[in-house]
Short mmCIF file of the C-alpha atoms (twelve columns), coordinates in Angstrom:
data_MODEL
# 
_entry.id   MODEL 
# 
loop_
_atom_site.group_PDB 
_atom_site.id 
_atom_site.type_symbol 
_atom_site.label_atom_id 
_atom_site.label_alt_id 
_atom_site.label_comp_id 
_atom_site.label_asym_id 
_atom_site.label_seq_id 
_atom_site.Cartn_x 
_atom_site.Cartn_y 
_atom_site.Cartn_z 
_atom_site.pdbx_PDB_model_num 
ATOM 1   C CA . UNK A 1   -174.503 -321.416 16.360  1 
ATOM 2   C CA . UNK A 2   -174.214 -323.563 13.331  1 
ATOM 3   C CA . UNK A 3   -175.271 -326.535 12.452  1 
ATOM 4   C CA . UNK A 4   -171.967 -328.119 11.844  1 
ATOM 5   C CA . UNK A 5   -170.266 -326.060 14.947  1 
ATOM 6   C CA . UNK A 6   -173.148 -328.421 16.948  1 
ATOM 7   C CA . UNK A 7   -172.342 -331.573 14.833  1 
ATOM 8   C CA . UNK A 8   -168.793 -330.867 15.435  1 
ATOM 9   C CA . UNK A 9   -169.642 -330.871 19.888  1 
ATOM 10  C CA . UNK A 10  -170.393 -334.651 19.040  1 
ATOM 11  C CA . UNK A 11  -168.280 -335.824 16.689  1 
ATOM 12  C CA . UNK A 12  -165.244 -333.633 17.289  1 
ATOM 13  C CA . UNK A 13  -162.925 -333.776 14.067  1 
ATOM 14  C CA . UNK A 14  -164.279 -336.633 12.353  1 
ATOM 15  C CA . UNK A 15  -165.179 -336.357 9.220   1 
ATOM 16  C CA . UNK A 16  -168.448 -334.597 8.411   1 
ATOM 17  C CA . UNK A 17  -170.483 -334.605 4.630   1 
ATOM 18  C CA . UNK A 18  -170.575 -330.669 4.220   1 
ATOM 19  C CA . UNK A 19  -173.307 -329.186 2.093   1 
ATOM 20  C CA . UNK A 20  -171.841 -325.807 0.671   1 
ATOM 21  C CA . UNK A 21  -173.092 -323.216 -1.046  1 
ATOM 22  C CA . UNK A 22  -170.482 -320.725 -2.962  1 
ATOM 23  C CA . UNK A 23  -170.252 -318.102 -5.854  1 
ATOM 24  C CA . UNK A 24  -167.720 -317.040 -8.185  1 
ATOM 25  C CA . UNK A 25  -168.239 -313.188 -9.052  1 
ATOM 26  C CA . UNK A 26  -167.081 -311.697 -12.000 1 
ATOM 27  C CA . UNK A 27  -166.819 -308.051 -12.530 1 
ATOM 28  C CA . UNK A 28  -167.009 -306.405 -16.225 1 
ATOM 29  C CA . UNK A 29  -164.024 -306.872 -16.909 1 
ATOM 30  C CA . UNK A 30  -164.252 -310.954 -16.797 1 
ATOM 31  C CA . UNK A 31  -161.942 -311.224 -13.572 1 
ATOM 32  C CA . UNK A 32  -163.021 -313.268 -10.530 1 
ATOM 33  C CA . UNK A 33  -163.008 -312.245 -6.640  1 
ATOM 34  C CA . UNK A 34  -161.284 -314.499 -4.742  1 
ATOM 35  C CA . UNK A 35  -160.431 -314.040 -0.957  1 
ATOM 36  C CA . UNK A 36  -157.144 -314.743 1.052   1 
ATOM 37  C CA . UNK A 37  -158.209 -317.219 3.781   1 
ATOM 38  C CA . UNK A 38  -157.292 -316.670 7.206   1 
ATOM 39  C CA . UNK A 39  -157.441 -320.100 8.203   1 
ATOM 40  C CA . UNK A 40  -154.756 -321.534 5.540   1 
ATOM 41  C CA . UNK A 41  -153.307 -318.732 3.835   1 
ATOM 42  C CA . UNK A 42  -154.977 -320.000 -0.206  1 
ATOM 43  C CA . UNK A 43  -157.170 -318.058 -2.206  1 
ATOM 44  C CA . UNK A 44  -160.793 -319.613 -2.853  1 
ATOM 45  C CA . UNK A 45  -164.350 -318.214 -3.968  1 
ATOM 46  C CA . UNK A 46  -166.695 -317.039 -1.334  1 
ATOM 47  C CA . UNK A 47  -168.811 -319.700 0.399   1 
ATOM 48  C CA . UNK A 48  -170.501 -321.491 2.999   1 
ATOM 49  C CA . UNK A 49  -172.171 -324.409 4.778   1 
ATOM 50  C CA . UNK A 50  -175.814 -324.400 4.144   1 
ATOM 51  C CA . UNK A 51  -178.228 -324.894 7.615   1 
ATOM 52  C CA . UNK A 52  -180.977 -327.046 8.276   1 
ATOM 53  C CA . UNK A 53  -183.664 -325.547 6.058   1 
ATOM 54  C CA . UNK A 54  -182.183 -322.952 4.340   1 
ATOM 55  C CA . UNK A 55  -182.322 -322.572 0.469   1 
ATOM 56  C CA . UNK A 56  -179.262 -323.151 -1.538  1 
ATOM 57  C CA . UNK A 57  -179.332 -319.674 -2.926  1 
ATOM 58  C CA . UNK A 58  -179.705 -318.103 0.272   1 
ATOM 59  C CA . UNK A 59  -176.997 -319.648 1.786   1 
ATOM 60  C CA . UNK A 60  -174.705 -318.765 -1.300  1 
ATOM 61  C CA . UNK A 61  -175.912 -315.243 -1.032  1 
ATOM 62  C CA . UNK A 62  -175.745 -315.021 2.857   1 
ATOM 63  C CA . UNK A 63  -171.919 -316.385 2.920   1 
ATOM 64  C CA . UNK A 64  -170.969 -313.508 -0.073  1 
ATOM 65  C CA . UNK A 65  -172.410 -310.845 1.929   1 
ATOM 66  C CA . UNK A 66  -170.624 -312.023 5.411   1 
ATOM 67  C CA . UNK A 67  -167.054 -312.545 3.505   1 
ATOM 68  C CA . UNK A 68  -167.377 -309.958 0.819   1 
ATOM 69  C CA . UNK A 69  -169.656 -307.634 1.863   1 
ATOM 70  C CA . UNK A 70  -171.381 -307.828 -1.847  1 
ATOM 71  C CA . UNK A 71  -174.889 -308.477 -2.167  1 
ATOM 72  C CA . UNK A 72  -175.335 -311.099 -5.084  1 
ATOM 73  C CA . UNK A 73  -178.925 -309.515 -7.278  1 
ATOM 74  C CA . UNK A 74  -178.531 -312.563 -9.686  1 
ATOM 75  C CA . UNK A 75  -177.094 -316.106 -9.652  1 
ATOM 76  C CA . UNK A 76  -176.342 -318.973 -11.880 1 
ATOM 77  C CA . UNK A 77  -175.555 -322.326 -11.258 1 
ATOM 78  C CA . UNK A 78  -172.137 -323.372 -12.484 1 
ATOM 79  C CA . UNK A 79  -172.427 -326.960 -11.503 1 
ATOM 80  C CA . UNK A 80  -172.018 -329.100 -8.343  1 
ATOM 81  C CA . UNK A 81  -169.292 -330.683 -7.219  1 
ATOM 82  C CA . UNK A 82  -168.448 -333.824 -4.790  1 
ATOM 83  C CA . UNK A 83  -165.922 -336.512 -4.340  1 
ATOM 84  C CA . UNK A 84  -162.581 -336.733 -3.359  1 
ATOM 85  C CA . UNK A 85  -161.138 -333.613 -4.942  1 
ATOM 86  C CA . UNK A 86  -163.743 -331.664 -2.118  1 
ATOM 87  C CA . UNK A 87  -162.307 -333.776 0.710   1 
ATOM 88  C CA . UNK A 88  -160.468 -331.361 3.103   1 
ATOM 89  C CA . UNK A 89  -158.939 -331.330 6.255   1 
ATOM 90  C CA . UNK A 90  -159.118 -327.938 8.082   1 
ATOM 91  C CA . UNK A 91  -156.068 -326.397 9.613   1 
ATOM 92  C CA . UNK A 92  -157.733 -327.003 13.143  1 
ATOM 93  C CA . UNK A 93  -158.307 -330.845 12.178  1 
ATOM 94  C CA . UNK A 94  -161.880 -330.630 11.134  1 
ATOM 95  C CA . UNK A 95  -162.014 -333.455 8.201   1 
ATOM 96  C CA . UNK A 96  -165.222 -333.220 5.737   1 
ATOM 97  C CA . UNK A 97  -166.267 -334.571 2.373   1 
ATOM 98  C CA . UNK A 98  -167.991 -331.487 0.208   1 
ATOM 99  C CA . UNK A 99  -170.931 -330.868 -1.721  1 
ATOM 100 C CA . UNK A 100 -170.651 -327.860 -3.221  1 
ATOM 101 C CA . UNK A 101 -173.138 -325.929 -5.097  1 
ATOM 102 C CA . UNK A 102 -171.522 -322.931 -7.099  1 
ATOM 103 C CA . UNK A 103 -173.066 -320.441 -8.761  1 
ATOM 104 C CA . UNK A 104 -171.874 -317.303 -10.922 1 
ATOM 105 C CA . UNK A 105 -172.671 -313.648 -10.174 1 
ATOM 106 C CA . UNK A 106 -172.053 -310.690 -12.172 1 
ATOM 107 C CA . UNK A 107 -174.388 -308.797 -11.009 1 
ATOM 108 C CA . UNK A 108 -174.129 -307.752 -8.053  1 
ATOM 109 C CA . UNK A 109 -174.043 -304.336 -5.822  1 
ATOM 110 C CA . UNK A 110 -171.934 -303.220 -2.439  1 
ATOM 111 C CA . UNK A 111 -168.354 -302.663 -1.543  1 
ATOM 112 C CA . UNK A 112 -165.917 -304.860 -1.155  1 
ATOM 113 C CA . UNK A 113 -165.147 -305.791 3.113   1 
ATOM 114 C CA . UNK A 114 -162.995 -308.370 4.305   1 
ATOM 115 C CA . UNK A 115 -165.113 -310.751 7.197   1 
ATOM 116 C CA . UNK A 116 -162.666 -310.003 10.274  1 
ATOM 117 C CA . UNK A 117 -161.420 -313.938 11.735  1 
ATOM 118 C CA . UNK A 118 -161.893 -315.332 7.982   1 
ATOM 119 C CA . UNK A 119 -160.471 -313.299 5.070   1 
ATOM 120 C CA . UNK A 120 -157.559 -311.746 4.707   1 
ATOM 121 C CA . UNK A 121 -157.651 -310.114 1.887   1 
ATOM 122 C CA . UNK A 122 -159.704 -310.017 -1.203  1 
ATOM 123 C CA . UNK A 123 -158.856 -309.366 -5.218  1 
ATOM 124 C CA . UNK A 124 -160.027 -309.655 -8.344  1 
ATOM 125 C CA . UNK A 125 -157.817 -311.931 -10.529 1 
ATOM 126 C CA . UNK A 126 -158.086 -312.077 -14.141 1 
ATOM 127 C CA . UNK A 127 -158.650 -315.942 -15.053 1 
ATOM 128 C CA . UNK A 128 -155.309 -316.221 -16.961 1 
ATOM 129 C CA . UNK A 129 -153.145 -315.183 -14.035 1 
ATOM 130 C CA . UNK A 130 -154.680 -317.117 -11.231 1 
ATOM 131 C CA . UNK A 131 -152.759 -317.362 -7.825  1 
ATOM 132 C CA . UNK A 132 -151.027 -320.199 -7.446  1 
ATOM 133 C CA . UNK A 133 -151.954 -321.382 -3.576  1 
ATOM 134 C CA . UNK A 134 -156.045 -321.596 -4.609  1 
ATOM 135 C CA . UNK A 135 -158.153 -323.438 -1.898  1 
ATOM 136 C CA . UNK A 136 -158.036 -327.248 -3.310  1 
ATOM 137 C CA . UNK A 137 -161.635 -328.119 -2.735  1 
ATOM 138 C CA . UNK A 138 -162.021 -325.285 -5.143  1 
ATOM 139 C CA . UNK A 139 -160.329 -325.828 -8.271  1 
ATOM 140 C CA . UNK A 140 -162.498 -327.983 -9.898  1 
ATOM 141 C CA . UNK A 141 -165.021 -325.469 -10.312 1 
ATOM 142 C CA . UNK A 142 -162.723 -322.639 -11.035 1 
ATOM 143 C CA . UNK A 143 -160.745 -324.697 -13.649 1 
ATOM 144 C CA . UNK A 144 -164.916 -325.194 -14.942 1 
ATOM 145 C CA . UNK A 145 -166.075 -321.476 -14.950 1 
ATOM 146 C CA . UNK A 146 -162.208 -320.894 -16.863 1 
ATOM 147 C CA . UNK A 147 -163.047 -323.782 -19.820 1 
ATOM 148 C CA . UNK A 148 -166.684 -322.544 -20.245 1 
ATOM 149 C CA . UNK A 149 -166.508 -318.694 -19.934 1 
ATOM 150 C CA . UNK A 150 -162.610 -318.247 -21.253 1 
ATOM 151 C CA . UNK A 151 -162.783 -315.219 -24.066 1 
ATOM 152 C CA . UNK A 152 -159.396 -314.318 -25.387 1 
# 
């Protein structure tokens, strides 16, 4: 069990501050994964809550390889992100306020595999022809990694 599945036995939907942990991967040719969420139908970067103790990294890596099946061999930060444009409320009702750590990978080994309850489907995009319906909490750093790393 998780930590915030436990939090979330006492304070049912209220909202919660959410630590997460997340990468953007990029494959050679510049494009970034992003996965079709089960829970909302939007597109958004792979990524997780992080649990009591657990290093940053390892929690970014951990929630790749459960939603991706990719195993990240090198990450770097991108930035962190907070405030009200990483508020969310879950389809269920779960309300939280998000932290998010993200970090780039683009190098990285595995095959792609869809985590069966959470993603529906997952795709590399190339950064100037971006789904529209992208996970709100994550814009801000994809509309970040797109200003720094754009090549045209």
């Amino acid at each position: 069990m998780s930590y915030i599945m436990d939090l979330r036995k006492v304070v049912g939907h209220r909202p919660l501050l959410q630590v997460g942990a997340s990468i953007i991967v990029v494959d050679e040719c510049g494009r970034i994964l992003l996965q079709l969420r089960s829970d909302n139908n939007t597109w958004g970067y792979a990524g997780g809550s992080v649990e009591i103790d657990e290093n940053v990294e390892d929690a970014a890596k951990r929630e790749l390889y459960e939603e991706t099946g990719l195993i990240a061999k090198e990450l770097t930060l991108l930035g962190v992100y907070s405030g009200k444009d990483l508020h969310n409320i879950y389809p269920n009702g779960d309300e939280v306020s998000n932290i998010d750590i993200v970090f780039i990978c683009k190098n990285y080994d595995g095959e792609l595999k869809c985590q069966y309850g959470e993603v529906e489907k997952l795709k590399f995009f190339d950064i100037f022809d971006l789904p529209d319906n992208i996970f709100k909490p994550n814009i801000p750093a994809v509309e970040e990694y797109i200003s720094k790393y754009r090549i045209r």
